[in-house]
C-alpha positions as CSV (number, residue, x, y, z in Angstrom):
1,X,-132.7,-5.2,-14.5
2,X,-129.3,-5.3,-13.6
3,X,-127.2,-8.7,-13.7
4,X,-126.3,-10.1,-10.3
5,X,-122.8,-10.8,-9.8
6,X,-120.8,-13.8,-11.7
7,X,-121.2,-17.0,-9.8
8,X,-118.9,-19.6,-10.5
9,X,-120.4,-23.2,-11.2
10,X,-119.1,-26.4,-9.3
11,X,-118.8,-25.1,-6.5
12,X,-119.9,-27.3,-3.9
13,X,-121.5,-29.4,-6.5
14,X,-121.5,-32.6,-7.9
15,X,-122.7,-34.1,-11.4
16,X,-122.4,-37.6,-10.6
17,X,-126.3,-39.0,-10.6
18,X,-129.1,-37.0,-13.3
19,X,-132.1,-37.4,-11.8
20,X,-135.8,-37.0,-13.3
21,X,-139.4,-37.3,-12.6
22,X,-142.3,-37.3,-14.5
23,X,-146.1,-36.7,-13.8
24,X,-148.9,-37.7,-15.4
25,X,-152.2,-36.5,-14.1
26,X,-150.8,-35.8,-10.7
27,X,-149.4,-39.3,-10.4
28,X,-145.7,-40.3,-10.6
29,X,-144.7,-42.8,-13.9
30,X,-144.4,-45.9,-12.3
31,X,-140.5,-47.7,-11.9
32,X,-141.5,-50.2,-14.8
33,X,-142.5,-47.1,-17.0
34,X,-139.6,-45.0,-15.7
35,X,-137.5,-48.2,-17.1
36,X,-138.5,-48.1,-20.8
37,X,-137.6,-44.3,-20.8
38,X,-134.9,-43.6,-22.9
39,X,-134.3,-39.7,-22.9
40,X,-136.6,-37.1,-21.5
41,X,-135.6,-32.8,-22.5
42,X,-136.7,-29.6,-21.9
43,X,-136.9,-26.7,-24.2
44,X,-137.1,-23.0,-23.6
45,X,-137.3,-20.2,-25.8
46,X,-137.0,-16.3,-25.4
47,X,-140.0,-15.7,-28.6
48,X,-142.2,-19.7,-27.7
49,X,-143.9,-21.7,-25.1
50,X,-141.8,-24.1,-22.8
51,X,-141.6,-27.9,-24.7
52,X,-141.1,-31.2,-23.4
53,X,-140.4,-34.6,-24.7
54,X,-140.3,-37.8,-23.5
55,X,-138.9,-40.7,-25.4
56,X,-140.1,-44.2,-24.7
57,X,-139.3,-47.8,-25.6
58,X,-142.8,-49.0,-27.3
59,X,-142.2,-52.6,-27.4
60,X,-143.3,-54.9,-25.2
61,X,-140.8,-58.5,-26.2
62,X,-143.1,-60.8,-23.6
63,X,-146.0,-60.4,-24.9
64,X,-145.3,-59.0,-28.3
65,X,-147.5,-55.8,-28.9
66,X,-147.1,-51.8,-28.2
67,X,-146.7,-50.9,-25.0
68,X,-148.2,-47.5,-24.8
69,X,-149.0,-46.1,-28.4
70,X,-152.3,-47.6,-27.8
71,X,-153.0,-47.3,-24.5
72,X,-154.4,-44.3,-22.6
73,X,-151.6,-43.4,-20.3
74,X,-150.0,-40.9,-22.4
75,X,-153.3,-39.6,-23.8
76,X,-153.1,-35.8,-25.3
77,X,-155.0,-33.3,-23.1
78,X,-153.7,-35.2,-19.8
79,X,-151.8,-33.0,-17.6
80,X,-147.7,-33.4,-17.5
81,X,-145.5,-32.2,-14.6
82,X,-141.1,-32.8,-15.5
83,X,-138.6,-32.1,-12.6
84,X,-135.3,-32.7,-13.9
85,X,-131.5,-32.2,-11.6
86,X,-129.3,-34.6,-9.9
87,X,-130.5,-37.3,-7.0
88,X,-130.7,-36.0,-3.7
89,X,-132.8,-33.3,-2.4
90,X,-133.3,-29.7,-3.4
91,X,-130.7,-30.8,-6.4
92,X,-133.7,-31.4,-9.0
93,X,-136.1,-28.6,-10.1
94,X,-139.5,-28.6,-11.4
95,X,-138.8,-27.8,-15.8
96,X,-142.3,-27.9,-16.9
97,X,-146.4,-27.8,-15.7
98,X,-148.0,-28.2,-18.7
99,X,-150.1,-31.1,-20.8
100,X,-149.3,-33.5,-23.9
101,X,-150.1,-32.4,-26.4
102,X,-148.6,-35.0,-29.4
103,X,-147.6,-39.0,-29.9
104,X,-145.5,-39.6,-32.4
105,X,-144.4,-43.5,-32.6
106,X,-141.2,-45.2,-34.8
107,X,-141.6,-48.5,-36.3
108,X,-138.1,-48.8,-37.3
109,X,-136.9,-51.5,-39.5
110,X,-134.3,-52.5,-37.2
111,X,-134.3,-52.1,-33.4
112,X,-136.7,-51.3,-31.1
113,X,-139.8,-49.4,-32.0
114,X,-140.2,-46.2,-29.4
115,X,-142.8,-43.4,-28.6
116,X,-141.8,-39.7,-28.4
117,X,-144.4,-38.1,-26.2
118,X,-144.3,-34.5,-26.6
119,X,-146.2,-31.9,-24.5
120,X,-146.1,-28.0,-24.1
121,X,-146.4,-25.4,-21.1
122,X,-150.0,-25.0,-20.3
123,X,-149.4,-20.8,-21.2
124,X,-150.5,-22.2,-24.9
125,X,-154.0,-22.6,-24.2
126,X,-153.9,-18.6,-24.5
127,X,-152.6,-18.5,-27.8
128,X,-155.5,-17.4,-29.6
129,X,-154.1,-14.5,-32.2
130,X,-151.0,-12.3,-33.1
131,X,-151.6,-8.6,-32.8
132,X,-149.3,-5.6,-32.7
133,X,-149.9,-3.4,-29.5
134,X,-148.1,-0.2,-28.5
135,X,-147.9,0.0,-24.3
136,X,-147.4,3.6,-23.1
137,X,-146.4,4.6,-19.5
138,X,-146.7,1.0,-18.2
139,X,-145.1,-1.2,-15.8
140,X,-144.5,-5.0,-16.9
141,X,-147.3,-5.9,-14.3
142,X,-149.7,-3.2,-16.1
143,X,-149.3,-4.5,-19.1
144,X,-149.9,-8.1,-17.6
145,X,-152.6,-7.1,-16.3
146,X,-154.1,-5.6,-19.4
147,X,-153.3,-9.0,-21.3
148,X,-154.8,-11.4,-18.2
149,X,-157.9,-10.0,-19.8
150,X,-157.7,-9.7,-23.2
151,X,-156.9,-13.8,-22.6
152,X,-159.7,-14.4,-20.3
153,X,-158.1,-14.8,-17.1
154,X,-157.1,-13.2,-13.6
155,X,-154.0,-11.7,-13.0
156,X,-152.2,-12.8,-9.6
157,X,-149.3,-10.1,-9.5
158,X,-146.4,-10.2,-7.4
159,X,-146.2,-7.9,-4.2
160,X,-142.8,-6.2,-5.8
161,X,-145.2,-5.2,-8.5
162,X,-145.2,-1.4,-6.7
163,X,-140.9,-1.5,-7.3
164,X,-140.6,-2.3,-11.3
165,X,-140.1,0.1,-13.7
166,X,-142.3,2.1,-16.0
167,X,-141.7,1.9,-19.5
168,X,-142.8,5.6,-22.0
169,X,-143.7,2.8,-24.8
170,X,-143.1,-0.6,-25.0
171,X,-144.1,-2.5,-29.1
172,X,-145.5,-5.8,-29.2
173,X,-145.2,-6.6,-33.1
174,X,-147.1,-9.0,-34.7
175,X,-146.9,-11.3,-31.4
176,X,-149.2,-13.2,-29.7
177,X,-150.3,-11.4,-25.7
178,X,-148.9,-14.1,-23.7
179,X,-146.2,-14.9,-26.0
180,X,-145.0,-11.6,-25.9
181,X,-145.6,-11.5,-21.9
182,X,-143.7,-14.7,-21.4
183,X,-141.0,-12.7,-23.1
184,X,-141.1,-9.5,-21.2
185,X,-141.1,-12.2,-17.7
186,X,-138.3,-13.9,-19.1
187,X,-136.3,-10.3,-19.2
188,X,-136.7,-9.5,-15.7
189,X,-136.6,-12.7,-14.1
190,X,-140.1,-13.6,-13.3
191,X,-141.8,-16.8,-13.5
192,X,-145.4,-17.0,-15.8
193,X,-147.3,-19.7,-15.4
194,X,-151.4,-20.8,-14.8
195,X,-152.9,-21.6,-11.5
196,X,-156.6,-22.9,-10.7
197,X,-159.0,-19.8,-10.8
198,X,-162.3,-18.8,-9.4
199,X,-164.0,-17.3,-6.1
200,X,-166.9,-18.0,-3.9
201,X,-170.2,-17.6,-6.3
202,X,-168.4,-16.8,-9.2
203,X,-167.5,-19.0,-12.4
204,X,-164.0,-20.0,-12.5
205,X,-161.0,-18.1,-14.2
206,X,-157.7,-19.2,-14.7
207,X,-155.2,-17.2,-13.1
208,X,-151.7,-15.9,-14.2
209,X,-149.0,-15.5,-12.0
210,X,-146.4,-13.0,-13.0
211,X,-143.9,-12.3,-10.4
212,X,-140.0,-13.2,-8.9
213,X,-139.4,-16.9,-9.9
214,X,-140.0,-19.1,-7.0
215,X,-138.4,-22.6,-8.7
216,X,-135.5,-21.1,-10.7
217,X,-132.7,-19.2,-8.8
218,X,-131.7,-17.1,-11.3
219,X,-127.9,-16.5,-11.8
220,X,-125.3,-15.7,-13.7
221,X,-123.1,-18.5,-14.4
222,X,-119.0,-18.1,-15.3
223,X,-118.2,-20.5,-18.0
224,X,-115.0,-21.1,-19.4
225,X,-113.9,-23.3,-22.1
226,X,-112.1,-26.2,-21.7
227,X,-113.0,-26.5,-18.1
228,X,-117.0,-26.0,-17.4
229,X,-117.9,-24.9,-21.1
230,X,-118.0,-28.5,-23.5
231,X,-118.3,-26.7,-26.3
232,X,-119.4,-23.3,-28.2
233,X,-119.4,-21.9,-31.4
234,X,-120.0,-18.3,-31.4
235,X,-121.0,-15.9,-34.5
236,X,-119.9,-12.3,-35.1
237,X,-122.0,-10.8,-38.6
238,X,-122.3,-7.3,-39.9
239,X,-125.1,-8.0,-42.4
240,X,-128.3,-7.1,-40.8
241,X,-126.0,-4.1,-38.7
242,X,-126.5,-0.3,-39.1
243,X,-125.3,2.8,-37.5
244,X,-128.6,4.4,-37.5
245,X,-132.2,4.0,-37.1
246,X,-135.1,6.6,-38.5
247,X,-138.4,6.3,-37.1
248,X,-141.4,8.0,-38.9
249,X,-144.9,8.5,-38.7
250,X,-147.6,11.0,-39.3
251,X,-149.5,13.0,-37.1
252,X,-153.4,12.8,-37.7
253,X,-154.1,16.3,-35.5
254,X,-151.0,18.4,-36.5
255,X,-150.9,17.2,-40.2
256,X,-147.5,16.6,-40.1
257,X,-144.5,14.0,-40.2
258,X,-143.5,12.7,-36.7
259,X,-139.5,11.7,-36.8
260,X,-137.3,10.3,-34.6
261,X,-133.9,9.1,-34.8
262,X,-131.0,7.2,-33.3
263,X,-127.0,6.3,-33.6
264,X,-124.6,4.1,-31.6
265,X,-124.1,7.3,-29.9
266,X,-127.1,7.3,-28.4
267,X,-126.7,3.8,-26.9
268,X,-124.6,3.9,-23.6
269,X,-121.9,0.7,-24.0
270,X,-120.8,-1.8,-21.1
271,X,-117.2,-2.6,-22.4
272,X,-117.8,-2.6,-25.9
273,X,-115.3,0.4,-26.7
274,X,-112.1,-0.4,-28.1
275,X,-112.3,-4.0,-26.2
276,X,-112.5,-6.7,-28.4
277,X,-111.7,-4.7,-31.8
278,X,-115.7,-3.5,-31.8
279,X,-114.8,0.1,-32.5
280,X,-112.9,-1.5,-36.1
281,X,-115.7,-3.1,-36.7
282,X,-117.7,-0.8,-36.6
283,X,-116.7,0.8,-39.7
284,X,-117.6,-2.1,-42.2
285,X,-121.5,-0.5,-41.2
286,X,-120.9,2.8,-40.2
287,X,-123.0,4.4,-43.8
288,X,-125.7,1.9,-43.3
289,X,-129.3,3.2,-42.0
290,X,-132.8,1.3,-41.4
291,X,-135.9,3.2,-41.8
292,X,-139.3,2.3,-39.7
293,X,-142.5,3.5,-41.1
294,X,-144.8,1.0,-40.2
295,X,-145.5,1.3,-36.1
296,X,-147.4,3.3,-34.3
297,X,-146.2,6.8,-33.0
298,X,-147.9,9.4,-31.2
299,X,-144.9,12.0,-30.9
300,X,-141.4,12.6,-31.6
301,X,-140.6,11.4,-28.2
302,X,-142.0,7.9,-29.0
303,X,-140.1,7.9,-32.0
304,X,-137.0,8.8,-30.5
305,X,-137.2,5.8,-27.8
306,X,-138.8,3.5,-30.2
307,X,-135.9,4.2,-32.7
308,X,-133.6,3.8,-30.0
309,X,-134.8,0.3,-28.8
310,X,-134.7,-0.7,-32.6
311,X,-130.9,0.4,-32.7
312,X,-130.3,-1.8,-29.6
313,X,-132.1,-4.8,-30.8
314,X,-130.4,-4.7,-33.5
315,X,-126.6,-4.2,-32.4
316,X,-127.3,-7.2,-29.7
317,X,-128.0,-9.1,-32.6
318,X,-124.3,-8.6,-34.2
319,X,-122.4,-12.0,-31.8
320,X,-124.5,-14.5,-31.3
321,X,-123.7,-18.4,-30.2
322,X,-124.3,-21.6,-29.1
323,X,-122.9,-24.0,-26.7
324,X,-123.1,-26.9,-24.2
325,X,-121.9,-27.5,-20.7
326,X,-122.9,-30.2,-18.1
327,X,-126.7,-30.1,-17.0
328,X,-127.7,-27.2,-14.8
329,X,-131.3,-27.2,-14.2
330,X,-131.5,-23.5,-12.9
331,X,-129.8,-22.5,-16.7
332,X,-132.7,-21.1,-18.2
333,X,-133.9,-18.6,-21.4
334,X,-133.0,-15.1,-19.6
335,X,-129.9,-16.2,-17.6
336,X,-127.0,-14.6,-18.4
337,X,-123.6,-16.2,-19.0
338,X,-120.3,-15.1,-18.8
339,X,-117.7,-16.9,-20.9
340,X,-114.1,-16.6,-20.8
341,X,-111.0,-18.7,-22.9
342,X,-112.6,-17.5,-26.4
343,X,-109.8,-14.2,-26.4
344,X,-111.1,-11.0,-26.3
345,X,-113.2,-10.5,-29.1
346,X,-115.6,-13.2,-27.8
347,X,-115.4,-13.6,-24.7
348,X,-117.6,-11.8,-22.2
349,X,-121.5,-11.5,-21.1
350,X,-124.6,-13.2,-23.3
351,X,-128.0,-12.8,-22.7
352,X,-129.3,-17.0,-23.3
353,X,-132.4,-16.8,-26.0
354,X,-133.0,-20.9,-25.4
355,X,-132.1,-23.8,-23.7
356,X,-132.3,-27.9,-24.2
357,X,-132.3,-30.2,-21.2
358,X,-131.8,-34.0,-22.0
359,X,-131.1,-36.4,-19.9
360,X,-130.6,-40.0,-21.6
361,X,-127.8,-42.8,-20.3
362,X,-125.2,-41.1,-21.7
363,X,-125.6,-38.3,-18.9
364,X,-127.2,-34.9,-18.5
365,X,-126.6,-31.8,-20.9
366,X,-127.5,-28.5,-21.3
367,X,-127.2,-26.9,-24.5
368,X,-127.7,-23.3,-24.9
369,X,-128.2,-20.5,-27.5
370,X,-127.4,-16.7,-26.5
371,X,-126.3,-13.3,-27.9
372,X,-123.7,-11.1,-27.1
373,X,-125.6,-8.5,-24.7
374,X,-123.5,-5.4,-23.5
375,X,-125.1,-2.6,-24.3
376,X,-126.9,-0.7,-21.0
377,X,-130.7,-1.7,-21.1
378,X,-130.2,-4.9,-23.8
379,X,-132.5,-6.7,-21.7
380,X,-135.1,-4.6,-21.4
C-alpha cells in the first residue's frame, strides 16, 4: 500500500488543552475520580496487543484509607473504553476498547500512595498459541478469514475486501493468528478489533472486523527537528546486515533440493541509491550471506519470494529510531513519518513499529519508535 502524500502537522491546529475520557463498564469515571488521575497512556505495537494504563492517586486524606485498591470500580475483567486528543469536538479519538486486566498499587515511603490500572485491547482474549503458517495465493481478508476460525469467531470483512492484493505466500513464524493478523491490519491501514456476535437461533460468536480504519485517519505526518519533532535519536547498524539471502528446502515428490535466492539487486530502492552515503555503506556487508533452512517451501518460486521478503526485512531493519513530538492521537503503529533537519543520511521516510500516548499535567506527548522504510514493498 502506497503512502499518501506528506501532510504537514499544525496546520489549523492547536495543542493548548489535552483532553481524555475514560470508561468503565460503559459508564464515564466520574469528575471526583477523573480528579485523582494523575497520567493515563496508550501503547501500540507493530508484533503485541494495544496497552493502557491509568495512574491514580489511592489515598483518600479525609477519611484515611485506599481509595480504590479495594474497591470494585477497577475490578479486572470489567470492560475499559480510553479516548484521548485535545478539548473540543472531533479533536479527541477513541485509543482503546478493551478490559483491565492488572492492579498494581505503591505504598511509597514518602508521598502519596497511587494505583496503576493497566488493561489491554480485547483482541487478547484470542491469544491461545503460537504457530508457524505458510499463506499461499491469499488476500489479507482470506487469510483473516481463515484465522476468524481457527480463533472461534466470525469474520466481518470490509466491502473493499474484493480490491486488496493477493499475496503467492505470505509466513507467519512462530506467532500467535491474531497477533500476526493485527500486524498484517496494521500494514495496510485497517482497523481490527471485536464486536458483539451472534444471529437469530444460533449461539453467539464474536466477530472480527478487519477493514479501512474508521477512528484513525491515517496519515503521513512531516516532522522536522527543532520545530514539530522534540526529540529523536536515530540508529544506523550493519551487524545483523547481508547482501544475500539463500532459501532451501527439500522436495518430498521430486527428491530433490528446492533453492531460492536473493541480493539487494533484487530489491527495487525508493531513494536509497547514492542518497545518504547508503551505496558506501554498503560495502562494510557486501560478502555477508544468511541461509534459511527451516520454513516451509513448496517450489523454487516460494523460495525465491520468500528469500526476497527475508532480504527486505532485513535491510529495513539497518536505521532505526525513536522520538517524541507533541501528542497526536491519529499517530499510530503503521503511520509513516517523514523527518527532515537530521542531514541526509537520516533524514527521510520511517515506517513507526510503536507508539506511547501519556497525557499527565505536564501536557500531552507522543513518543514513537520507527525504522527507516524505503525500499518498494517494506510494508508489505
Amino acid at each position: 500500500m502506497s503512502a499518501p502524500d506528506p501532510i504537514p502537522i499544525f496546520q489549523g491546529q492547536d495543542f493548548y488543552v489535552p483532553y481524555f475520557e475514560v470508561k468503565v463498564g460503559d459508564k464515564p469515571l466520574g469528575r471526583e475520580t477523573i480528579r485523582d488521575i494523575i497520567q493515563v497512556s496508550y501503547k501500540d505495537n507493530l508484533k503485541d496487543i494495544d496497552s493502557f494504563e491509568i495512574t491514580i492517586n489511592n489515598w483518600d486524606a479525609a477519611k484515611l484509607r485506599f481509595k480504590y485498591s479495594d474497591g470494585n470500580l477497577f475490578l479486572p475483567g470489567k470492560k475499559a473504553e480510553l479516548w484521548m486528543g485535545y478539548y473540543g469536538k472531533d479533536r479527541y479519538r477513541l485509543m482503546l476498547t478493551g478490559e483491565i486486566t492488572s492492579l498494581r498499587p505503591s505504598f511509597p515511603a514518602g508521598g502519596q500512595p497511587t494505583l496503576v490500572v493497566g488493561g489491554l485491547n480485547l483482541l487478547h482474549q484470542f491469544r491461545k498459541k503460537q504457530r508457524s503458517y505458510a499463506y499461499r495465493d491469499l488476500t489479507d481478508t482470506g487469510i483473516a478469514r481463515l484465522i476468524a476460525k481457527e480463533v472461534g469467531a466470525e469474520l466481518k470483512p470490509a466491502p473493499k475486501a474484493a480490491n486488496e492484493e493477493k499475496f503467492p505466500y505470505l509466513l507467519q513464524d512462530n506467532q500467535y493468528d491474531i497477533v500476526f493478523l493485527m500486524e498484517r491490519a496494521r500494514r495496510i491501514g485497517y482497523d481490527l478489533f471485536v464486536e458483539e456476535g451472534g444471529n437469530k437461533g444460533k449461539a453467539a460468536k464474536p466477530l472480527l472486523y478487519f477493514g479501512p480504519s474508521e477512528n484513525v485517519k491515517k496519515k503521513t505526518y512531516e516532522l522536522f527537528y527543532g520545530k514539530s519533532l522534540i526529540e529523536f535519536s536515530p540508529e544506523l547498524t550493519t551487524a545483523k546486515q547481508v547482501n544475500e539471502v539463500v532459501v532451501r528446502g527439500w522436495s518430498t515428490t521430486k527428491k530433490q533440493v528446492i533453492e531460492g535466492k536473493a541480493t539487494r539487486a533484487d530489491l527495487e530502492t525508493k531513494g536509497l541509491g547514492k542518497k545518504g552515503g547508503q551505496d558506501e555503506i554498503a560495502s562494510a556487508f557486501n560478502e555477508k550471506k544468511e541461509v534459511v533452512a527451516d520454513r516451509p517451501i513448496a517450489n523454487e518460486k516460494e523460495a525465491k519470494q520468500l528469500a526476497i521478503n527475508t532480504l527486505r526485512s532485513i535491510a529495513n531493519d539497518m536505521v532505526k529510531g525513536n522520538g517524541s513530538t507533541l501528542g497526536l492521537p491519529d499517530l499510530r503503529t503503521g503511520n509513516v513519518v517523514v523527518i527532515g533537519g537530521l542531514g541526509s543520511r537520516f533524514s527521510g521516510r520511517y515506517f513507526v513499529t510503536g507508539t506511547t500516548h501519556s497525557i499527565s499535567h505536564g501536557g500531552y506527548t507522543t513518543q514513537f519508535e520507527c525504522r527507516r522504510e524505503e525500499l518498494a514493498g517494506g510494508a508489505a
